[in-house]
C-alpha positions in Angstrom: 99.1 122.9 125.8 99.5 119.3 124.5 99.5 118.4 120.6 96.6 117.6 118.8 99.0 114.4 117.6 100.0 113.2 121.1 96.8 114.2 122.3 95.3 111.4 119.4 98.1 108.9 120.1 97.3 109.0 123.9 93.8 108.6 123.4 94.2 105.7 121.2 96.4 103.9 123.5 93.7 104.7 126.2 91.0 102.8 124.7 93.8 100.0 123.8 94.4 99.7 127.3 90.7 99.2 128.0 90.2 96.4 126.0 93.1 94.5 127.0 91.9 95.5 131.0 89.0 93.6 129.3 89.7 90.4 127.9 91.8 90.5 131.2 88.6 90.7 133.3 87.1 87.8 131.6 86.1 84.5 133.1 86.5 81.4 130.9 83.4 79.9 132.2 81.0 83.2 131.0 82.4 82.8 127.8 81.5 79.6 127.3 78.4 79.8 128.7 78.0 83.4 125.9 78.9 81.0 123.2 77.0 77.6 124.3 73.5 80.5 124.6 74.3 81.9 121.0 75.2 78.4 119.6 72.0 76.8 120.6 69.9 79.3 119.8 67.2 78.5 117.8 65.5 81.3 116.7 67.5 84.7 116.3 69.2 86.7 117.5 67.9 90.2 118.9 70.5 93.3 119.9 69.3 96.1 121.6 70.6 99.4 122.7 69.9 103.2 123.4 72.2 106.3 122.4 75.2 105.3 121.3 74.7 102.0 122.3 72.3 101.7 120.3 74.5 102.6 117.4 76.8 99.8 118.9 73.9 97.1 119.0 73.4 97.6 115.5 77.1 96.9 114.1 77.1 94.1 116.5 73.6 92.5 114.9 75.0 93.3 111.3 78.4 91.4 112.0 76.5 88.3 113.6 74.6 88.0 110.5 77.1 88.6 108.1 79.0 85.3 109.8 76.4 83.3 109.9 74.0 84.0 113.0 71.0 85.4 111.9 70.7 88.4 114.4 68.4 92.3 113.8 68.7 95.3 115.9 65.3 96.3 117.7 64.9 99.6 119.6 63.2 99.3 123.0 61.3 101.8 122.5 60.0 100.2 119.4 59.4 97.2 121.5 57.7 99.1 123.8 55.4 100.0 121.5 54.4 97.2 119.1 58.1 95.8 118.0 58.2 93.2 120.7 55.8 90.8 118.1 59.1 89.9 116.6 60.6 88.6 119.9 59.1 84.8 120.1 60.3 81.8 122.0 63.7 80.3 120.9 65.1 83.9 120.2 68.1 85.5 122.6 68.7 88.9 123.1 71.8 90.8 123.9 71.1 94.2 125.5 73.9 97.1 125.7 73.8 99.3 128.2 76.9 101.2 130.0 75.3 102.3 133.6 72.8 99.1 133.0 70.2 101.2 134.4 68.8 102.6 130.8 64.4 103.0 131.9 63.7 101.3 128.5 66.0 98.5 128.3 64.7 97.5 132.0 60.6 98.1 130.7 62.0 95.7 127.7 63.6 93.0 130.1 60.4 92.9 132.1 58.8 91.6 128.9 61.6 89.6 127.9 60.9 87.4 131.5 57.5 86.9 130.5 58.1 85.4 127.3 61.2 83.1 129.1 63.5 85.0 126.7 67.2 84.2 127.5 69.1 87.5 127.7 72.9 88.4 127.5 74.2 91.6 128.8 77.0 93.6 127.8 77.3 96.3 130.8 79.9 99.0 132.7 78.0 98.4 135.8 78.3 94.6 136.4 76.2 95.5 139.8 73.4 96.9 137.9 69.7 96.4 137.4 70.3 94.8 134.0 72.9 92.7 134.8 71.1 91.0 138.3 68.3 90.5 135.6 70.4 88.7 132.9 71.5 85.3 132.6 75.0 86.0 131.1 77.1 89.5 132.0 80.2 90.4 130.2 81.9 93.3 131.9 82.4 96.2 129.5 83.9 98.8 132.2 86.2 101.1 131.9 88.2 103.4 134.0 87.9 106.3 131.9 86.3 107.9 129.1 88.4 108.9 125.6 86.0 112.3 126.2 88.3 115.4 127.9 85.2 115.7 130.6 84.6 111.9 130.9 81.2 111.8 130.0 81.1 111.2 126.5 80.7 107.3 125.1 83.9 106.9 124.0 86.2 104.2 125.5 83.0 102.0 126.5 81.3 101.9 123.3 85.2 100.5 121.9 85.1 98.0 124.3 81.4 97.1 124.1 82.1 97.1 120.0 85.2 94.7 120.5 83.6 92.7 123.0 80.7 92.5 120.6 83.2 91.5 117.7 85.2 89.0 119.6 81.8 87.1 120.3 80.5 87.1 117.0 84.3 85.8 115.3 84.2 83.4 118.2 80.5 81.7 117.9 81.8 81.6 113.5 84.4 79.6 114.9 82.3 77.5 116.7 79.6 77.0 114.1 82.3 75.8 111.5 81.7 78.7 108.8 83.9 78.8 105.9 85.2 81.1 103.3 82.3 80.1 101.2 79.9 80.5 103.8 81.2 84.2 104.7 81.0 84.8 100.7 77.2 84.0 100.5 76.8 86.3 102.7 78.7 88.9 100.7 78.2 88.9 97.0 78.6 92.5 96.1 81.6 95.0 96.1 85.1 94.2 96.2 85.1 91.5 99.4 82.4 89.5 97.0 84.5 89.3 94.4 87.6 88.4 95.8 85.5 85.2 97.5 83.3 84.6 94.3 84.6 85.1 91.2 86.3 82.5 89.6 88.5 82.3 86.8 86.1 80.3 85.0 84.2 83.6 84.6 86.8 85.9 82.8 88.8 83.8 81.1 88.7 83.9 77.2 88.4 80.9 75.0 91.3 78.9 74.3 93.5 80.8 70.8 95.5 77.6 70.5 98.4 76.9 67.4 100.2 73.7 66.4 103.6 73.7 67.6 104.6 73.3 63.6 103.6 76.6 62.7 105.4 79.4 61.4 106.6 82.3 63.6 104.3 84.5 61.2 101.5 82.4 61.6 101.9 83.1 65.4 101.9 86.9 65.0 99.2 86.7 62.8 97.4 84.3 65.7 98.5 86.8 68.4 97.1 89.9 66.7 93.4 87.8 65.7 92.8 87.3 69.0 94.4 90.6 70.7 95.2 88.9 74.5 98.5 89.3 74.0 99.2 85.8 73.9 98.5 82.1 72.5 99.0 78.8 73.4 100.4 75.8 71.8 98.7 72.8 71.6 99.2 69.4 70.7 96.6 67.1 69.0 94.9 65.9 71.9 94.3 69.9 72.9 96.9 68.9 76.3 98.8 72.5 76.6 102.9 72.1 75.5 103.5 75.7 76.0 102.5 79.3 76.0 103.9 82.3 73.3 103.8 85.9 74.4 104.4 89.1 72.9 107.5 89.1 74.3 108.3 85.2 74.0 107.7 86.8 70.7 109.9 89.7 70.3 112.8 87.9 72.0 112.9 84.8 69.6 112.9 87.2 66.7 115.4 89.7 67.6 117.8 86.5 68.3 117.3 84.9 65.2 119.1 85.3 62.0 117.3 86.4 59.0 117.9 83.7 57.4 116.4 81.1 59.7 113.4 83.0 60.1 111.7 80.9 57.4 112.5 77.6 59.6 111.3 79.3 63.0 108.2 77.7 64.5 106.4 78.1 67.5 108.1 75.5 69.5 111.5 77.3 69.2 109.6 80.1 70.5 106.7 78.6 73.4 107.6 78.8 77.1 107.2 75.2 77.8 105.1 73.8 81.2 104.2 77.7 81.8 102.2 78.1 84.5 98.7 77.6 84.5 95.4 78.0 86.4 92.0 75.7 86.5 88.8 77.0 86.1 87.8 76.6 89.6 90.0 78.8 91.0 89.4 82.2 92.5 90.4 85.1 90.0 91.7 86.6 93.1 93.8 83.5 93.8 95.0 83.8 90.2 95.9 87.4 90.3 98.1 86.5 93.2 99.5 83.6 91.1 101.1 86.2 88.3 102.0 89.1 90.9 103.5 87.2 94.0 106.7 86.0 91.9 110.0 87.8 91.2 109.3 87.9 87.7 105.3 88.8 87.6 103.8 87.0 84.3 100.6 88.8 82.7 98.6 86.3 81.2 98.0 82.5 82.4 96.3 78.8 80.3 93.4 77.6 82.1 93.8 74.0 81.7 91.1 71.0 83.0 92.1 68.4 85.3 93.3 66.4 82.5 95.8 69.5 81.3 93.4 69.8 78.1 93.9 73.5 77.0 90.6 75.7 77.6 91.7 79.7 77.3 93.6 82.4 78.6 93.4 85.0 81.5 95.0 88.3 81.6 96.5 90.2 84.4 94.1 93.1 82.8 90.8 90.9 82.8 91.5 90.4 86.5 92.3 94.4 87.8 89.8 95.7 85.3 86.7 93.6 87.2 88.1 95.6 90.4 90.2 92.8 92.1 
């Protein structure tokens, strides 16, 4: 009796195969006539489905809109029976089916017609009812199902889904969407935050020092402000340097005693430390004090003119769940 593990490895490399049979199978001129359809349409777009289609229609409607196509999942039965008002002229519908023979879908295209609704197909059966009645066909067939008696949805619906995908990245593409566009879209959770926040949002205002000041005026500056750092600033507020705990520490413990009374906080500042605007991405940030081979904790935020504004921590940044 075969492994449960091999048995999961060779399914997975069963359904692999059936999406690269394919995007093999594919004929330039359908996709471009997929993506011209989507791209010009000027109402939505409608994705329809039964069974575990169905289930497929609906991630595919939720990833359009998420990337910039407006798109909603209808039943057909629904539309059957009073959902169809929200199909109007302008709108296109793509319709999932595997044997492209599903009763409802066909009692839905039937109305579709009549309203000159231009409909996409995503089929097994590229002979079928549903696909002579489409305008656009994109062969979803596969060989096999993942299922040990070859009937459950398995390896279709995983190439209906990545056919699905592959249109909706493609049309983003096509309309020009951006990273700022996609985070509109996506405010909330960890994804939002990593393509909204911006460093402007967590920093802390500026604990600046004179670069004449005693080394005890900078612990006593250090521990007011508790960031674990201060800044040095000149009289025109233009950053000269930065003075960690540890910038700190270090200074001190290399010192004399007897030259401590002379020790200011320009023998001790990290001069042209790195720094970030207030523009930037907290996520961009966090990558500017981790990706190096020495990781820094706290950054200046500095204006466009290098005039000192605050600080950001390391811990500001992982605590908001970046």
């Amino acid at each position: 009796m075969i492994h449960s593990f091999e048995k999961v490895v060779e399914l997975l490399n069963l359904e692999a195969r059936a999406i690269e049979h394919a995007a093999a199978r594919l004929e330039k001129s359908i996709v471009k006539r997929t993506i011209e359809i989507l791209e010009g349409c000027e109402g939505k777009v409608i994705v329809t489905g039964v069974g575990k289609s169905g289930v497929i229609a609906q991630k595919i409607a939720q990833t359009l809109t998420s990337t910039g196509t407006i798109a909603i999942f209808v039943h057909p039965s629904d539309a059957l029976h009073g959902s169809l008002g929200v199909i109007s002229k302008g709108d296109v519908v793509i319709a999932l089916s595997n044997s492209g023979e599903t009763d409802e879908i066909l009692l839905l295209v039937s109305a579709l017609k009549a309203r000159d609704i231009c409909l996409i197909s995503i089929v097994g059966e590229v002979n079928s009812t549903l696909a002579r009645q489409s305008d656009v066909v994109l062969d979803a067939s596969v060989d096999e199902e993942a299922c040990p008696l070859n009937l459950a949805p398995t390896t279709s619906t995983t190439v209906a889904l990545a056919l699905g995908d592959a249109i909706a990245m493609t049309l983003m593409e096509a309309k020009g969407k951006t990273v700022e566009d996609f985070a509109a879209n996506h405010p909330a959770g960890h994804l939002g935050k990593r393509l909204t926040l911006k460093v402007k949002n967590l920093m802390h205002e500026s604990p600046s020092i004179a670069p004449d000041v005693s080394w005890l005026e900078v612990v006593k500056a250090i521990s007011k402000h508790s960031l674990g750092a201060v800044n040095v600033t000149g009289k025109d507020e233009n950053l000269l340097g930065i003075i960690t705990d540890g910038d700190l520490r270090r200074t001190i413990e290399k010192t004399e005693a007897k030259n401590l009374e002379n020790l200011q906080a320009e023998q001790m500042m990290t001069k042209n430390p790195i720094t970030a605007a207030p523009e930037m991405l907290a996520f961009d940030a966090l990558r500017l004090m981790e990706n190096r081979p020495m990781q820094i904790s706290v950054l200046p935020i500095v204006d466009e003119n290098g005039a000192c504004l605050g600080l950001i921590r390391l811990h500001d940044i992982v605590r908001i769940g970046l």
